[in-house]
C-alpha positions in Angstrom: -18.5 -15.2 49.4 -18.5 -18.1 46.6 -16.0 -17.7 44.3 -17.9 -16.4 41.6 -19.0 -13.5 43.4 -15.5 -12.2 44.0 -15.2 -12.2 40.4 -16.1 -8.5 38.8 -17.6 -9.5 35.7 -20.0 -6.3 35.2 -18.0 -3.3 35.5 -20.2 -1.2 33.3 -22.8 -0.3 36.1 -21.4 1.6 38.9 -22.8 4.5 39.9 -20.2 7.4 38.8 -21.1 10.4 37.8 -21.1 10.9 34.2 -23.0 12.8 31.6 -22.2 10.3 28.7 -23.0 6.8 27.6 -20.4 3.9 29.6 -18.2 3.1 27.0 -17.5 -0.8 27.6 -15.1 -3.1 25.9 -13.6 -6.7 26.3 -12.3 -6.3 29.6 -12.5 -2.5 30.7 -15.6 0.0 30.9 -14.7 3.9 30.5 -16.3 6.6 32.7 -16.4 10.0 30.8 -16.1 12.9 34.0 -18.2 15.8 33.7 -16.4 18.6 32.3 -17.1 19.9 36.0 -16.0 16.7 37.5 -12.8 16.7 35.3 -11.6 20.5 35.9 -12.3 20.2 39.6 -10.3 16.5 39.9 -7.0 18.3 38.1 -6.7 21.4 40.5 -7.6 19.2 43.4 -5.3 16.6 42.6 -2.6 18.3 41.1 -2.3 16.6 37.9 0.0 17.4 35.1 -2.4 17.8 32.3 -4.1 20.7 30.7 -7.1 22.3 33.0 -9.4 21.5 30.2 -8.5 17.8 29.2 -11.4 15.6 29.5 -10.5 12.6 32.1 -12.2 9.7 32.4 -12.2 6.3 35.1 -11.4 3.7 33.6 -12.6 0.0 35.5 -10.9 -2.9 34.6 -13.0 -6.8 34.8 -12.1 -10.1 35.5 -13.6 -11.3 32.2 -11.5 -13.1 29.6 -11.5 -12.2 25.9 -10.1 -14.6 23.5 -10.0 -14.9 19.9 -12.5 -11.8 20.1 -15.0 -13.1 22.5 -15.9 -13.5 26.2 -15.7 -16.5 27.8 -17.2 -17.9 30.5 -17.3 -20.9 33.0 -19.4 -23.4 35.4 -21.4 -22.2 38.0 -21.5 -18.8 37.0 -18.2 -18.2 37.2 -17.9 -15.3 34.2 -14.4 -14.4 34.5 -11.3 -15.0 36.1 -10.2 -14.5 39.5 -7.5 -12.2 40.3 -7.2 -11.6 36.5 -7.8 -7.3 36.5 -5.8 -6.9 39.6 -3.1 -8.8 37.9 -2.9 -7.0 34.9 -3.5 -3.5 36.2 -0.6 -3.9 38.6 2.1 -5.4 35.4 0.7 -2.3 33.4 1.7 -0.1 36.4 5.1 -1.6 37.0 6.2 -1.0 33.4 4.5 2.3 33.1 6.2 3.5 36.2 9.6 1.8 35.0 9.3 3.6 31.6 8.7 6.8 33.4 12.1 6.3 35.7 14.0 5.4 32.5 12.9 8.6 30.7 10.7 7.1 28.1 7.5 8.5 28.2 4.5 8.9 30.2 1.5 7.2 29.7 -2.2 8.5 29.7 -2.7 7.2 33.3 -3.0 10.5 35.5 -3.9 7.8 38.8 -4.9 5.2 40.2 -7.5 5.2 43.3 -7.5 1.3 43.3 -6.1 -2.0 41.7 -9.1 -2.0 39.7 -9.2 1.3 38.3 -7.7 4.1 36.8 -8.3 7.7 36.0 -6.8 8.7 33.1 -6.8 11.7 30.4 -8.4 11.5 26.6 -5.5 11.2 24.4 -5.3 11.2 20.5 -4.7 8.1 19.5 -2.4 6.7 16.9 -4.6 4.7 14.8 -1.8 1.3 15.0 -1.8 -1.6 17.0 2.2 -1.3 17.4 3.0 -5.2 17.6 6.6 -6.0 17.9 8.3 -9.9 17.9 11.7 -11.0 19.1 10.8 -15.1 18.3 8.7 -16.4 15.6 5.5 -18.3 16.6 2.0 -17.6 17.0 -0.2 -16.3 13.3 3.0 -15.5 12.3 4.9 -19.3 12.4 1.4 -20.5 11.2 2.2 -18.1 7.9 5.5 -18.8 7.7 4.8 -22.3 7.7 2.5 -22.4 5.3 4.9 -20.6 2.9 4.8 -16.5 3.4 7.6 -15.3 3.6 6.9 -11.1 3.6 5.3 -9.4 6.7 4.6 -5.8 6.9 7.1 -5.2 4.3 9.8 -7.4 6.5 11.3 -10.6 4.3 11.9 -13.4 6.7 15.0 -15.7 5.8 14.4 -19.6 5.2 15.3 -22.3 7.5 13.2 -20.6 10.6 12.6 -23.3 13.1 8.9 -22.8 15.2 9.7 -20.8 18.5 12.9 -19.5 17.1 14.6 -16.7 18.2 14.6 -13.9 15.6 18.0 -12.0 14.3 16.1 -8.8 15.4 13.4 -7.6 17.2 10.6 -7.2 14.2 8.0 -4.5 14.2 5.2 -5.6 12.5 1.8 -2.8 12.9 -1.8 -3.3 11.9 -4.4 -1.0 11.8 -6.4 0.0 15.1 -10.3 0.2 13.9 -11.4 0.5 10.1 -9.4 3.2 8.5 -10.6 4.2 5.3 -9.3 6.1 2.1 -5.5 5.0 3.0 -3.8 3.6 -0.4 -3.1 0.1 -0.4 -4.5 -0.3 3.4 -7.9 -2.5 3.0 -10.8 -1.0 5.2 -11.2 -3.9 7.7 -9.7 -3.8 11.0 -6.7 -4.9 12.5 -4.9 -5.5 8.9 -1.3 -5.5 8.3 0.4 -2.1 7.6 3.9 -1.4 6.1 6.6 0.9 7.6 6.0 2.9 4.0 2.3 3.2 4.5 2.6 5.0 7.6 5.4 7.3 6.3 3.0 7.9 3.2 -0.1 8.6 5.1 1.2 9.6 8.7 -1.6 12.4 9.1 -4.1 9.4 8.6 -3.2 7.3 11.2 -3.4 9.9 13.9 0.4 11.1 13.9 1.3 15.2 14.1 4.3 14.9 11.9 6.6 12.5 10.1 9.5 13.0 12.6 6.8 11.4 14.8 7.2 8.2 13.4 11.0 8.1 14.5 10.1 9.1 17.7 7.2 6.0 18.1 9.7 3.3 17.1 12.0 4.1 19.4 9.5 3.8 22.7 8.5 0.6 20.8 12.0 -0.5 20.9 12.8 1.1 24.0 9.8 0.3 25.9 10.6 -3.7 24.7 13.7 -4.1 25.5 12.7 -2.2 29.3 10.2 -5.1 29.8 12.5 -8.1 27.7 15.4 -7.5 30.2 13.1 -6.8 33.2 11.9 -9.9 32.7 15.3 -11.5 31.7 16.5 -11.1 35.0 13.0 -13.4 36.2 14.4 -15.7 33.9 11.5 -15.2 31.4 10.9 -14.6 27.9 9.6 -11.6 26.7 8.5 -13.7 23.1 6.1 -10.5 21.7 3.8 -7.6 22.8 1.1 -4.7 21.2 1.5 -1.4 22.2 -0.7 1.5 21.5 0.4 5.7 21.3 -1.6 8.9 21.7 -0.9 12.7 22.1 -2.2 14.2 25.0 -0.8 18.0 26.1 0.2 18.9 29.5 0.2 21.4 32.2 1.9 23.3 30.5 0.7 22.7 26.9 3.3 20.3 25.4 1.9 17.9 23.4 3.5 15.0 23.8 3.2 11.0 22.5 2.8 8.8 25.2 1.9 5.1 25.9 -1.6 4.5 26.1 -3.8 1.1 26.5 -1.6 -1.3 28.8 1.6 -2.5 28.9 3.6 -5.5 29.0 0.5 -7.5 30.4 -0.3 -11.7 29.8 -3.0 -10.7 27.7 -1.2 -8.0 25.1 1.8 -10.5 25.5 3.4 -13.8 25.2 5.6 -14.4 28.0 7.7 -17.9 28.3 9.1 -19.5 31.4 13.1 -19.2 30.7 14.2 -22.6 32.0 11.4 -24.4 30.1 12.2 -22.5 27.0 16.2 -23.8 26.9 14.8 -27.4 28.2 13.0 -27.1 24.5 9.3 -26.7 25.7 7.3 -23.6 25.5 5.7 -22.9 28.9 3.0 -20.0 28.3 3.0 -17.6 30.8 0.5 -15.3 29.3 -3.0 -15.3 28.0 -2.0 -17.6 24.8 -1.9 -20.7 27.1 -5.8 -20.2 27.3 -6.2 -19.2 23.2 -3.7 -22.4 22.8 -6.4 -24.7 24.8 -9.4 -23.4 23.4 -8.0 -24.6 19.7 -7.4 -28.2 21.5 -10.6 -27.7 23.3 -13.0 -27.7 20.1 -13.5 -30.4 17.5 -13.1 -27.4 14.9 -10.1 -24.8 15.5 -10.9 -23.3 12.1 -13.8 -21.5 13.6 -11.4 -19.6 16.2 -9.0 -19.0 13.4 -11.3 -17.8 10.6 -12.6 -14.3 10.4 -15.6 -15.0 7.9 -17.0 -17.5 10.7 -17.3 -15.0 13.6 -21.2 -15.4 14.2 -20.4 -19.5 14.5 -17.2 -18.3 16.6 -19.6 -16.1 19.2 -22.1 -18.7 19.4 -19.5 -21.3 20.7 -18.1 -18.9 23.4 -21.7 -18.0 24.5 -23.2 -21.6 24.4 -19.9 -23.6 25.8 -19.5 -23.1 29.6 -15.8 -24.4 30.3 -14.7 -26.3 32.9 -14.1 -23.8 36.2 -10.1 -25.6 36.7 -9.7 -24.1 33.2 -11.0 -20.8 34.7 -8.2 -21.5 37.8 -5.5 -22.2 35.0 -5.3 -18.9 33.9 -5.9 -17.5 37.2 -2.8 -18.5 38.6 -1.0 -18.0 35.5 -1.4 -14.2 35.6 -1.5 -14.1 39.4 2.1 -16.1 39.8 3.3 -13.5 36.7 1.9 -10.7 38.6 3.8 -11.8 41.8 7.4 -11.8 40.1 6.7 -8.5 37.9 5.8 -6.5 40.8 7.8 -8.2 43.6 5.1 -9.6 46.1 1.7 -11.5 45.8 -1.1 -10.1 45.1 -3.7 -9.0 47.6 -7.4 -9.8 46.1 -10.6 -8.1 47.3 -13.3 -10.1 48.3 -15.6 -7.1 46.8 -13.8 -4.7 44.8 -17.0 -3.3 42.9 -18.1 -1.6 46.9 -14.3 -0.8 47.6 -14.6 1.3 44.7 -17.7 2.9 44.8 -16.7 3.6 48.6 -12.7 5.3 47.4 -15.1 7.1 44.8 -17.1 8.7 46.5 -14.8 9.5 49.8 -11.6 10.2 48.1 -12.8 11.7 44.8 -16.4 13.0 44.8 -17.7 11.0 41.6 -20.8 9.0 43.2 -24.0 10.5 44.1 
């Protein structure tokens, strides 16, 4: 099998029963269940959710997203290998480790293969929850150009680029276009203040104000978790995104839980520890690959610049890039993988029939 086949690129097309329209995004396709599928999977299976709660499978790709669009490379290769295994197992490590530490569950209910998960519709907090221990990144590139205030947080002068911060910062945007919020503009992924949420906290999806206590400390808790996880690895855990919902369980809590991924090279930067105190950055994430794209281009400005998108999506649909770029970031997240989880990761040669075979056998979902 070449090595673009073992790449799963399409993921929006298997043959899993469902009633709805295949919900696909940068890098995973969603599955709504039949409400027959869904009730029959949670007696069968045991799981601790309510026996109504819509569940859904949820594939993950080998595609890369950067700077909001899909990239691809030579000779067909339109993803990269080993990337979804890799980042489906981190997510599970820290998911599972957050569980064990008595943080909070997450909206996975399981996980049939390294590819996929099933998982239960939550109500989602409508905040990309971003939180930064060093300064670098859009932030450094504000700060250096003068700014000084973030999400209501004043930085001190005399930051250095790369520089460890006094405390780990909390700096949310908004998830989607939210609209009618005072002082939020109605684009997406804007900057948000700790005061805007506590003024509008029914409009960004939370149940109550004491809520908003409660999500800051699984955004601390959950960081520090994966900082000092990866600490002992001797890496840096440099800055992350979560995301919250409610779902309501067995036994009709409703709780907040994570939801999205966790901890993973592309909703992280991670740093290689000894490189970091030799002075050099050493990206062990997915910023490595936005980093060369900027070198890669005559004009960076059209990566960095929202008002240029449709010149930005014709360059990632016309540019095929180099396949040892491709390999790059392949064994970036594969070697990351290895020393989150504790042992290398096994890639299928197939995984689109593996699935459809654990599908059908194991769960009942394919015709």
């Amino acid at each position: 099998m070449s090595l673009a086949q073992s790449v799963l690129a399409v993921n929006n097309d298997l043959p899993i029963r469902t009633d709805r329209p295949v919900h696909s995004g940068k890098v995973r396709s969603v599955y709504w269940l039949t409400e027959a599928d869904s009730r029959r999977l949670i007696e069968e299976k045991g799981y601790d959710v309510a026996p109504d709660a819509p569940l859904a499978i949820m594939v993950i790709s080998d595609r890369i997203s950067a700077f909001d669009c899909i990239w691809h490379g030579e000779d067909g290769l339109n993803g990269v290998p080993g990337k979804g295994a890799a980042l489906n197992a981190i997510s599970n490590h820290w998911f599972g480790l957050f569980r064990e530490k008595g943080l909070a569950d997450s909206h996975i209910v399981d996980i049939p293969h390294p590819f996929v998960w099933i998982v239960q519709k939550a109500r989602p907090v409508m905040i990309e929850a971003i939180c930064r221990q060093y300064i670098t990144g859009s932030m450094w590139r504000a700060y250096s150009k003068g700014e000084r205030e973030f999400c209501g947080i004043t930085l001190p002068e005399g930051l250095q680029k790369d520089q460890k911060l006094a405390e780990l910062l909390m700096t949310p945007s908004t998830k989607g276009i939210l609209r009618g919020i005072p002082g939020v503009p109605e684009a997406d992924d804007v900057n948000i203040t700790r005061d805007n949420i506590v003024d509008n906290f029914a409009a960004f999806g939370f149940r109550s104000a004491d809520d908003i206590a409660q999500y800051e400390k699984l955004l601390k808790e959950g960081f520090s978790v994966i900082s000092n996880a990866l600490a002992d690895l001797d890496q840096v855990f440099v800055d992350t995104k979560f995301e919250f919902g409610y779902v309501t369980d067995a036994s009709g809590n409703e709780k907040l839980i994570y939801m999205d991924e966790v901890g993973t090279p592309d909703s992280s930067r991670i740093w290689d520890g000894p490189a970091y105190r030799d002075g050099q950055v050493i990206e062990q994430s997915k910023e490595g690959f936005r980093q060369l794209l900027l070198s890669h281009f005559p004009d960076p400005d059209i990566l960095l610049n929202k008002e240029r998108m449709p010149e930005r999506e014709a360059l990632a649909r016309d540019n095929v890039l180099p396949t040892e770029v491709l390999m790059n970031v392949s064994r970036t997240y594969l070697d990351i993988a290895a020393k989150v989880v504790g042992h290398k990761i096994e890639l299928s040669e197939n995984p689109k029939a593996e699935i459809i075979d654990i599908l059908r056998e194991q769960y009942g979902l394919i015709d």
